[in-house]
C-alpha positions as CSV (number, residue, x, y, z in Angstrom):
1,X,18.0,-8.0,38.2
2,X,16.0,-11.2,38.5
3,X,12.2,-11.4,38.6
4,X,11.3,-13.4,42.5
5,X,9.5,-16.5,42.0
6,X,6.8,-15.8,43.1
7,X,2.9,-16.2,42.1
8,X,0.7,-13.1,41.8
9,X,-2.6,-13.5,43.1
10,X,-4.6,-16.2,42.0
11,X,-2.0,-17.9,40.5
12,X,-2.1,-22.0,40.4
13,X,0.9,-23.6,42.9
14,X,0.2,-27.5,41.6
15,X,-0.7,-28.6,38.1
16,X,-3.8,-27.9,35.4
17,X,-4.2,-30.1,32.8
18,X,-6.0,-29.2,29.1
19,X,-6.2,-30.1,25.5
20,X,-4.3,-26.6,25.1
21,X,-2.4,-24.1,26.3
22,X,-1.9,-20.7,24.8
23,X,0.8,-18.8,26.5
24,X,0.2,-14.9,26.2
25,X,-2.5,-12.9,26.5
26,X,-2.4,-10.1,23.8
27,X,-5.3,-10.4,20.9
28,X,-3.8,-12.7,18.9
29,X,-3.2,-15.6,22.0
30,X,-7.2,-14.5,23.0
31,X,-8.4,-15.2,19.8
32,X,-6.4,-18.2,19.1
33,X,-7.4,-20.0,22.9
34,X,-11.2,-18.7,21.7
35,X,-10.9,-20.5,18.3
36,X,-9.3,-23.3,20.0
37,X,-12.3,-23.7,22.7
38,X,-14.7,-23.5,20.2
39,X,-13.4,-26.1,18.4
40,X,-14.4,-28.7,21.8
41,X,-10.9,-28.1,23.4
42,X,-10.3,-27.3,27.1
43,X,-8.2,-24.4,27.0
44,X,-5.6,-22.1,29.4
45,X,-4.2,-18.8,28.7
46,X,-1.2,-18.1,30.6
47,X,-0.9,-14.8,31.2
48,X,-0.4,-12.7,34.2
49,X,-1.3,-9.3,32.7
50,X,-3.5,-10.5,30.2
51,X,-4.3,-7.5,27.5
52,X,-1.5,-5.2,29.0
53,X,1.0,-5.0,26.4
54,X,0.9,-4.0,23.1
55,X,-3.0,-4.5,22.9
56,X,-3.3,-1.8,25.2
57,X,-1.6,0.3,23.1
58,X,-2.8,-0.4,19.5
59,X,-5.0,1.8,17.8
60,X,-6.8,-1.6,16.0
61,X,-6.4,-0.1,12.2
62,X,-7.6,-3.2,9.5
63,X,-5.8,-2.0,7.0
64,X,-4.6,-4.3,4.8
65,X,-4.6,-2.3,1.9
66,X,-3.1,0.8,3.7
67,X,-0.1,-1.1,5.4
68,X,0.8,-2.7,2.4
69,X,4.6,-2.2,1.6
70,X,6.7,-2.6,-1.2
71,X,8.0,-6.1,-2.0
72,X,5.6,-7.3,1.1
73,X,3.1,-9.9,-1.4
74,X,2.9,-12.6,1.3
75,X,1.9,-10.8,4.4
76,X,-0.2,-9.1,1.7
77,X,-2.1,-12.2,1.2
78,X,-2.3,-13.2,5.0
79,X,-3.7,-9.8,6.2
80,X,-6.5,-9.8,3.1
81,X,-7.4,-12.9,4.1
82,X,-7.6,-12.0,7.8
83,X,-9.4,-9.0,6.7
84,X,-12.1,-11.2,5.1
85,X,-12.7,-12.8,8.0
86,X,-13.3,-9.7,10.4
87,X,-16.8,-8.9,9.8
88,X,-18.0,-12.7,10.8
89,X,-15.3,-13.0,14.0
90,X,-16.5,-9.9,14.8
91,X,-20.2,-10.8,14.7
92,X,-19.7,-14.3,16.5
93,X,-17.5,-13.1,18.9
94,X,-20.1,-10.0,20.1
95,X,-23.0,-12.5,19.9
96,X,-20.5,-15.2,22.7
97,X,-19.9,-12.0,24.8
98,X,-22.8,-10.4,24.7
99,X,-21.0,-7.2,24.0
100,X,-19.4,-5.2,21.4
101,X,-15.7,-5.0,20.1
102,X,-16.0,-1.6,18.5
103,X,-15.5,-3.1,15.1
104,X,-17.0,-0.4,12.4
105,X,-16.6,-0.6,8.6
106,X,-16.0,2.7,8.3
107,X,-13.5,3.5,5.5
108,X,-9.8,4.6,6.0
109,X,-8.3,8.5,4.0
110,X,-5.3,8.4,3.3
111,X,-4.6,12.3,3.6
112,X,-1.0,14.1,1.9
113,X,-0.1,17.2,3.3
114,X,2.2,18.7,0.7
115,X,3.0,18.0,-2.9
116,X,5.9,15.8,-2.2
117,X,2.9,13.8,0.2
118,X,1.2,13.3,-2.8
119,X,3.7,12.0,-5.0
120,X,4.2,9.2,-2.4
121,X,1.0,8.5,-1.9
122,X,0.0,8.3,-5.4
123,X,3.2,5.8,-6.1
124,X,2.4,3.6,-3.2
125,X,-1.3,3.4,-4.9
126,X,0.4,2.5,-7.6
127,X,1.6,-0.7,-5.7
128,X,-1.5,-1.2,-4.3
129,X,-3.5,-1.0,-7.6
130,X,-0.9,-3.3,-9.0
131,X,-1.8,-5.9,-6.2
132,X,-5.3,-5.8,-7.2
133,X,-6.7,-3.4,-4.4
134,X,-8.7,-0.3,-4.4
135,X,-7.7,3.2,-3.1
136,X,-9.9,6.2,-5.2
137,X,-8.5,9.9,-5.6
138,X,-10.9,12.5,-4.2
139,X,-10.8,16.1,-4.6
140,X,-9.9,17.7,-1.4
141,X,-13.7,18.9,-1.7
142,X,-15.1,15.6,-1.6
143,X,-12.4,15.1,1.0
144,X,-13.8,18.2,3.3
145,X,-17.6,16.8,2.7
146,X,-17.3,13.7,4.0
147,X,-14.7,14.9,6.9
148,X,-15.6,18.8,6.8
149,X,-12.8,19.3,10.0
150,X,-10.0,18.3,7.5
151,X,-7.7,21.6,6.5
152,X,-9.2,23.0,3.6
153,X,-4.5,23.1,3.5
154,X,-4.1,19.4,2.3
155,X,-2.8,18.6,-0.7
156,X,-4.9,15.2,-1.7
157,X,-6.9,12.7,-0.3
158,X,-7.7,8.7,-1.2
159,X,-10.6,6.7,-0.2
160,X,-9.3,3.3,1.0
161,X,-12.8,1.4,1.7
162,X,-11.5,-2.1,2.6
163,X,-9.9,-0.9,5.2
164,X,-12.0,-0.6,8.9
165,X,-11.1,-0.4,12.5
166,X,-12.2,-2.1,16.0
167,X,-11.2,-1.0,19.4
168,X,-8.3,-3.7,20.9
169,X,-9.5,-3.0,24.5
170,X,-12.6,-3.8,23.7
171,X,-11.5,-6.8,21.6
172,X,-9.9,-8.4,24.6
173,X,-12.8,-7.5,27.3
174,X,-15.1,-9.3,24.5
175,X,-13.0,-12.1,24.1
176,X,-12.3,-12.7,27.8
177,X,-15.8,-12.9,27.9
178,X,-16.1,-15.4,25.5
179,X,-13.8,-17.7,27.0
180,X,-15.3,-17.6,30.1
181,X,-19.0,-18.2,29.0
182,X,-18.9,-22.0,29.8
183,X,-22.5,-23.0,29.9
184,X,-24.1,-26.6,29.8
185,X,-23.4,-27.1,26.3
186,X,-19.8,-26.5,26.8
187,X,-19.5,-27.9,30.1
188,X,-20.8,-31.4,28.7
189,X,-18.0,-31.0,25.8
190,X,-15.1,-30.9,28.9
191,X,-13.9,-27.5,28.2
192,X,-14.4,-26.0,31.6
193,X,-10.3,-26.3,33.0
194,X,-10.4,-27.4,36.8
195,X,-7.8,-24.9,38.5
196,X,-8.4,-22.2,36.0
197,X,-10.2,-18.9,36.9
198,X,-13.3,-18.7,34.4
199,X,-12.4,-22.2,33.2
200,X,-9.9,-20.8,31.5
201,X,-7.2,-18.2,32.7
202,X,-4.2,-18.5,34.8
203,X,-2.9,-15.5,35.9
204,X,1.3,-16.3,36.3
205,X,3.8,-15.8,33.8
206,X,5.1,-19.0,31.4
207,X,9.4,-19.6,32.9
208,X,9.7,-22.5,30.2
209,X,8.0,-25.5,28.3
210,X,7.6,-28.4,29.7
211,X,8.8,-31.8,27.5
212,X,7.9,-35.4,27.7
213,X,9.1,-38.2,25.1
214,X,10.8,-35.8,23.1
215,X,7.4,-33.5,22.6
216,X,6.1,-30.6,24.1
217,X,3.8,-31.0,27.2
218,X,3.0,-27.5,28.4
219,X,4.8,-24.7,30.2
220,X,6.6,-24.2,33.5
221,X,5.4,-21.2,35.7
222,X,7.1,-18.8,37.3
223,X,5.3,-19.6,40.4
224,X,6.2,-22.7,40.5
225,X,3.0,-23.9,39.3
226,X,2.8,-26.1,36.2
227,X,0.2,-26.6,32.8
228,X,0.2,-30.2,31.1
229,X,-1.5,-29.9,27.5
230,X,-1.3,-32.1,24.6
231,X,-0.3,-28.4,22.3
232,X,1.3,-25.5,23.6
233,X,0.9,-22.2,21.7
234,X,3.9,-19.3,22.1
235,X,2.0,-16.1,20.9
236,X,3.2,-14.0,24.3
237,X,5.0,-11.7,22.1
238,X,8.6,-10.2,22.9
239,X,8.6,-12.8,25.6
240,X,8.6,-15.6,23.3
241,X,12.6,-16.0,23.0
242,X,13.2,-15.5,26.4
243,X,11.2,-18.8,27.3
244,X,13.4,-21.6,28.8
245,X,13.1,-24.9,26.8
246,X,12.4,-23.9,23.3
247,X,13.3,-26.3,21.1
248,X,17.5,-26.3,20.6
249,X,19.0,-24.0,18.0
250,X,15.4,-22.2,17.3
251,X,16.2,-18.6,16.6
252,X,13.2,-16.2,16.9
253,X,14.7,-12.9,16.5
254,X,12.3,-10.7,17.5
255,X,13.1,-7.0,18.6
256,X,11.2,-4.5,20.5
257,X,9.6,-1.5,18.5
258,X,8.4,1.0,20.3
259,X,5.2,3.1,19.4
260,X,3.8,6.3,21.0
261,X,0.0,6.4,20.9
262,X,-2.2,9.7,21.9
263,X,-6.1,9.4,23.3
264,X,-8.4,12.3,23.5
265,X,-11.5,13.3,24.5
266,X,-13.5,15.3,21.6
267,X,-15.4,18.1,23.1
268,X,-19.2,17.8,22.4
269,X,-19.3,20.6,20.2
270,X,-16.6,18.7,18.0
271,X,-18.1,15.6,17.4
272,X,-17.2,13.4,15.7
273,X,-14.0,15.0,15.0
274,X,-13.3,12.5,11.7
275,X,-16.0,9.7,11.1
276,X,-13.4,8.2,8.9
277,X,-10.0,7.0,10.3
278,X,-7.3,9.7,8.7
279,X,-4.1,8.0,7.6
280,X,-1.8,10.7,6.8
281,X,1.3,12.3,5.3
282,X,2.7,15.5,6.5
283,X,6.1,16.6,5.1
284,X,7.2,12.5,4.9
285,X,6.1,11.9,8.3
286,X,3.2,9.3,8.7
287,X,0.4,10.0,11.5
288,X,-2.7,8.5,11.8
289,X,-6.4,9.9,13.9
290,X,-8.9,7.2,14.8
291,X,-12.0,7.6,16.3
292,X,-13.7,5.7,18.8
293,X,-17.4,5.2,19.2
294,X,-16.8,6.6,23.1
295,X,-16.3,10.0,21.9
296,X,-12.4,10.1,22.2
297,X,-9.9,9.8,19.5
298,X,-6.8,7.8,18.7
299,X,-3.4,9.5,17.3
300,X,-0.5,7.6,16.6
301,X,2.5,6.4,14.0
302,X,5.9,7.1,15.7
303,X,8.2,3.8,15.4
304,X,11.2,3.9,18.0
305,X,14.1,1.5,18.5
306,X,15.9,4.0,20.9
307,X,17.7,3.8,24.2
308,X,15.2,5.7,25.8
309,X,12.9,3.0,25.8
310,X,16.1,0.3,26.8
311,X,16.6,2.0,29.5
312,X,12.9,2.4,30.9
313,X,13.0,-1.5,30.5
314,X,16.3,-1.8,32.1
315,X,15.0,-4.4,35.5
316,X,12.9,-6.2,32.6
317,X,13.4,-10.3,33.1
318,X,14.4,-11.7,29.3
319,X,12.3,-9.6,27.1
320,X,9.3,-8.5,29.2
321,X,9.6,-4.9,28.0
322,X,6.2,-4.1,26.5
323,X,5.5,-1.3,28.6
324,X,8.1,1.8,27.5
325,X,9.0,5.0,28.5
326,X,6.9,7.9,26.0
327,X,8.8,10.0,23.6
328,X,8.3,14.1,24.2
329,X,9.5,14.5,21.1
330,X,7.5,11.4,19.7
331,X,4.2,13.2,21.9
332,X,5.2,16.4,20.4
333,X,5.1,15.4,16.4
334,X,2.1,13.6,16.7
335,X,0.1,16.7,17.8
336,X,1.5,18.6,15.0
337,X,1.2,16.7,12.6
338,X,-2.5,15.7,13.5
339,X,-2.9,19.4,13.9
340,X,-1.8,20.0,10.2
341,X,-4.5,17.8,9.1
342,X,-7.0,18.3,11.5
343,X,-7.0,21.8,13.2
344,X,-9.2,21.2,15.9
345,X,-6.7,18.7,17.5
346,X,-5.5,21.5,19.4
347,X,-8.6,21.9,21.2
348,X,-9.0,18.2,22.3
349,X,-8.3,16.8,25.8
350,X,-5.7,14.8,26.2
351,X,-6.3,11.8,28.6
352,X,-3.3,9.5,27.4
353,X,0.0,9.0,26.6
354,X,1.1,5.9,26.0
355,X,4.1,3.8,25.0
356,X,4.4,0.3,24.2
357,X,6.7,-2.1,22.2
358,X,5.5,-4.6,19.2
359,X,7.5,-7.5,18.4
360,X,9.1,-7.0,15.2
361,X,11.1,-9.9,13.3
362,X,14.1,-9.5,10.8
363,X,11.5,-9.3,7.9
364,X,8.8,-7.9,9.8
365,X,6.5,-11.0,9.1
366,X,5.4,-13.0,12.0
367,X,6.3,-16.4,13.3
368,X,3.6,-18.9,12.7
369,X,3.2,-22.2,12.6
370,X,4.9,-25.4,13.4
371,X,8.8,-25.9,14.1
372,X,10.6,-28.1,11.4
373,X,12.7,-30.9,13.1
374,X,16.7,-29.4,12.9
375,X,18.3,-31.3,10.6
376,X,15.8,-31.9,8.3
377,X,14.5,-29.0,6.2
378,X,13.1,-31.4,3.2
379,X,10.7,-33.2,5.3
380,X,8.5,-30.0,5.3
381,X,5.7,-29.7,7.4
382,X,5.6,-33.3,8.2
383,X,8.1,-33.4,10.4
384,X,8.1,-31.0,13.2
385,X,8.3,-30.7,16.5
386,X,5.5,-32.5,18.7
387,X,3.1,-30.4,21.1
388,X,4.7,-26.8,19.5
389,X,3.2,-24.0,18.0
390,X,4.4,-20.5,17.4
391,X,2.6,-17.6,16.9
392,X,4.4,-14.1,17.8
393,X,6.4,-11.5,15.9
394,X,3.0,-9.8,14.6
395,X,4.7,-6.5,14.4
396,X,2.4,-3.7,13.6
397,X,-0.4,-6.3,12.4
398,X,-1.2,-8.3,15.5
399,X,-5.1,-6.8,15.6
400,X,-5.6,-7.0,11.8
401,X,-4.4,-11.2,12.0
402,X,-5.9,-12.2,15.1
403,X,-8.5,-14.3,13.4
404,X,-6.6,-15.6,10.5
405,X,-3.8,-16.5,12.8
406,X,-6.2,-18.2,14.8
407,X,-7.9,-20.0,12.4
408,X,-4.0,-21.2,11.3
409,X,-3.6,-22.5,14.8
410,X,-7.0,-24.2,14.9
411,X,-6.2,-26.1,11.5
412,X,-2.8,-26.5,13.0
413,X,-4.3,-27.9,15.9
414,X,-6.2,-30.4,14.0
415,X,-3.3,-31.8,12.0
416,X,-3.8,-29.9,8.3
417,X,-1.5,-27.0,7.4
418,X,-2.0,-24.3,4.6
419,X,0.9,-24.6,2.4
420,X,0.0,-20.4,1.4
421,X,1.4,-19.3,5.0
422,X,4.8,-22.0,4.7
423,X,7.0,-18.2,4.7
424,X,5.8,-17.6,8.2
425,X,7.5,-20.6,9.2
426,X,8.7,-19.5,12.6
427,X,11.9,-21.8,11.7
428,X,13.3,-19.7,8.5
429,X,15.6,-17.9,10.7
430,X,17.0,-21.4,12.5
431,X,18.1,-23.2,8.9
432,X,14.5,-24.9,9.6
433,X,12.6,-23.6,6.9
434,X,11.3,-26.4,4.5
435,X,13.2,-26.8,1.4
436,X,9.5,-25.9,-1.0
437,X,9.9,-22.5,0.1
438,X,12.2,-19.3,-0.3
439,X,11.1,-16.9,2.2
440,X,12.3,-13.2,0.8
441,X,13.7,-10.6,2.9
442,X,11.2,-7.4,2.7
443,X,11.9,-4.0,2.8
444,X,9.5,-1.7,4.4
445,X,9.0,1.8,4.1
């Protein structure tokens, strides 16, 4: 079934024209067209449901040190450095918006339900002290003071401190915001886009790139309109490799992975229901609680790659199939394992059930950076294709990276590239990889 050419509301019919153009609208291609404005670029995000996919959906965990995996040391360094850079993206970005983001500093426990819980959760902190990063034992005491509506049931408890939380919904009304804030100062720099909503937005989907002189010139929309930019940033997710014109033989193999996320409502008598967000183990099974400075409380964890959700996104056009069908089973686990660790679950008000897919690669590492000319993998990052940049394939860490992956695009952007992020090099799966680098398969629990 084909999607009709045709332009939502609002939507541009002739052509805009800016420094850049960022095609997607999660978090990450927000904070990378933010970066990239404030750097004294005029900037467009193409996107017609801009903060609708798996944004919506994410429960906006900073956990570098709780998501680290076995045999995963490079995304390790890329999400501690992103980590470091939370607290001041998050303060610039409230003081451009004049609002909030919900980003709190508030600790992450790591919770084992059983005895076989906490013989994995102790070995994984063996990895994690072993990489240099702190998670501390506590007695389940100590567990129950700071959180006294944990099960006085749970079998351990570890106090990860570096790890925090913001609220994504909150994240991409601040940033939209942001980019829409074009006052004198900015105006006079040229950043305000002619054509573009806010100076900025254009609600239609990206059909294809746009090439001139063997370079990149912006995208194609699908209705009919068109953007002309000197760069052009892929970070629209899932629908990255279904983009016509992407440069021949580049392989981004990204795959949809489905996650069911819970919200409540905590009565008033209840809160706050944790203070802390609750990573936990029950019986092998991962679930996590996070709570939201609204009074309402996140639960999710499940990880599908099931036909229920192919089929929900059956009339999808190429891989626009964010939104998914949610689990009963997936709903029903989540509430009992949440309930194991936190009785008083059970008498929260559910408001939300939600499903949504994250775009997962073969290694489950993104796709960032320049494309290496084919044919050449020894020329490195000197020779790449002109006007391109990827950025998708951010998995289960796409609120965690926004700013580091943003600050790699702005750098990007003006012509200097970190040589620490080369095994993100959204060519490695094309034979496009530069020669300097090995990127390993990982494993991930």
């Amino acid at each position: 079934m084909s999607t009709p050419n045709v332009a939502p509301p609002g939507a541009p019919s002739g052509t805009i024209r800016a420094d850049v153009a960022v095609i997607g609208g999660g978090v990450v291609g927000h904070a990378i067209a933010w970066e990239a404005r404030r750097s004294g670029r005029s900037v467009v995000l193409i996107d017609d449901a801009p903060g609708a996919g798996a944004s919506w959906a994410a429960a906006g965990m900073l956990a570098p040190v709780s998501e680290l995996h076995y045999q995963e040391e490079d995304l390790l360094e890329l999400m501690l450095a992103s980590s470091a850079r939370w607290p001041g993206f998050a303060a610039e970005l409230a003081a451009a918006s004049g609002e909030s983001p919900g980003y709190l500093t508030t600790p992450t426990l790591a919770v084992g339900a059983d005895a076989a819980d906490r013989r994995a959760l102790m070995d994984l902190r063996g990895v994690q002290q072993a990489s240099g990063l702190s998670v501390e034992p506590l007695t389940v005491r100590e567990a129950r003071r700071r959180e006294p509506l944990l099960s006085p049931a749970i079998a351990c408890a570890l106090d990860t401190p570096a790890d925090h939380q913001v609220d994504p919904r909150r994240l991409v009304s601040c940033l939209r915001r942001a980019l829409a804030a074009h006052g004198p100062a900015v105006e006079s720099n040229g950043t305000d886009v002619a054509g573009a909503i806010d100076g900025y937005a254009v609600p239609d989907r990206a059909a294809g790139l746009v090439w001139a002189d063997g370079a990149v010139a912006g995208a194609r929309l699908a209705g009919g309109g068109t953007v002309l930019a000197r760069e052009t940033i892929v970070a629209n997710g899932l629908d990255a490799a279904a983009l016509a014109g992407l440069p021949d033989g580049l392989q981004l193999p990204l795959r949809p992975v489905y996650g069911d996320i819970l919200r409540l409502a905590v009565p008033r008598q209840l809160q706050p229901l944790v203070t802390s967000t609750v990573r936990g183990l029950v019986h092998g099974v991962p679930v996590y609680i996070v709570p939201r400075q609204d009074g309402t409380v996140v639960i999710g964890a499940t990880q599908r790659e099931d036909a229920l959700a192919a089929t929900h996104n059956a009339p999808a056009a190429g891989a626009r199939a964010a939104a998914g069908a949610v689990s009963a089973g997936g709903v029903y686990q989540l509430l009992r394992d949440a309930q194991v660790l936190v009785p008083a679950v059970a008498e929260l008000e559910l408001l939300e059930c939600t499903a949504r897919a994250r775009p997962g690669t073969r290694d489950n590492a993104p796709l960032l950076g320049r494309v290496p000319l084919a044919g050449d993998p020894a020329a490195g990052e000197s020779a790449h294709v002109a006007g391109l940049i990827i950025a998708t394939g951010f998995f289960r860490h796409g609120v965690l990276l926004a700013p580091a992956a943003a600050a790699i695009c702005r750098d990007l952007l003006d012509g200097t590239a970190d040589v620490r992020w080369q095994p993100f090099n959204p060519g490695r799966f094309s034979g496009r990889e530069p020669a300097a680098t090995i990127f390993n398969i990982k494993e991930t629990a």
